[in-house]
C-alpha positions in Angstrom: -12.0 -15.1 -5.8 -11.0 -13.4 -9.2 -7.6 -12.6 -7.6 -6.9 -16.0 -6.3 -7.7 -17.4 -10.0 -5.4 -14.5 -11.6 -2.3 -15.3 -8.8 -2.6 -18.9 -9.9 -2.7 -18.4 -13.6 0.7 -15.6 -12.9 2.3 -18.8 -10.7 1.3 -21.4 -13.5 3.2 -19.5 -16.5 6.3 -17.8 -14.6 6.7 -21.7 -13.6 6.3 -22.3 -17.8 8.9 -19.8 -18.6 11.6 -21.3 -16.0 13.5 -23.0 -18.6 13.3 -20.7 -21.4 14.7 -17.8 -19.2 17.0 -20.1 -17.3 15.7 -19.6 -13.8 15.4 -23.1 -12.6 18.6 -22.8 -10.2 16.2 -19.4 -8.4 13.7 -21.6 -8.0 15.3 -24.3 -6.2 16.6 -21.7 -4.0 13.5 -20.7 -3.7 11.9 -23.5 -2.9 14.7 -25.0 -0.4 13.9 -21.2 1.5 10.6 -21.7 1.9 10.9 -26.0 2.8 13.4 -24.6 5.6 10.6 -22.1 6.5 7.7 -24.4 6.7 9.1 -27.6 7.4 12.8 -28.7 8.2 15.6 -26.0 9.0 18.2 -28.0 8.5 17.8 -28.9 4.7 21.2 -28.4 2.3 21.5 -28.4 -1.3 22.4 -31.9 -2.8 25.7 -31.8 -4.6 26.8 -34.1 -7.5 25.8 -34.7 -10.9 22.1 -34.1 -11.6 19.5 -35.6 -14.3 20.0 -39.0 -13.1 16.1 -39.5 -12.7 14.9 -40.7 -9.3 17.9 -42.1 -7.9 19.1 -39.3 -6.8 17.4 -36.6 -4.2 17.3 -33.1 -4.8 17.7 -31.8 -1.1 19.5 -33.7 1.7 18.1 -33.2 5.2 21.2 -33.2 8.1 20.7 -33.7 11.9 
């Protein structure tokens, strides 16, 4: 169980040091990856502006 609690508390500050090390673009990658892996193939990047709060999705799902 120590290992499990170490692997989180790695996850928990690489996700901290995102924006100080300017990552956050790898990350979505990342994520949209693994969301095509586990749950929807057929997921794209959203394109146009960004930081317009809620109203607009981060990943677009196509038939």
């Amino acid at each position: 169980m120590k290992n499990l609690v170490q692997l989180s508390g790695y996850i928990r500050f690489q996700l901290d040091q995102l924006k100080s090390k300017n990552k956050h673009h790898e990350f979505e990658h990342l994520t949209r990856q693994l969301a095509r892996q586990t749950v929807c193939q057929n997921i794209l990047p959203a394109t146009g502006p960004v930081g317009a709060g809620e109203a607009i999705s981060e990943l677009l799902v196509m038939d």
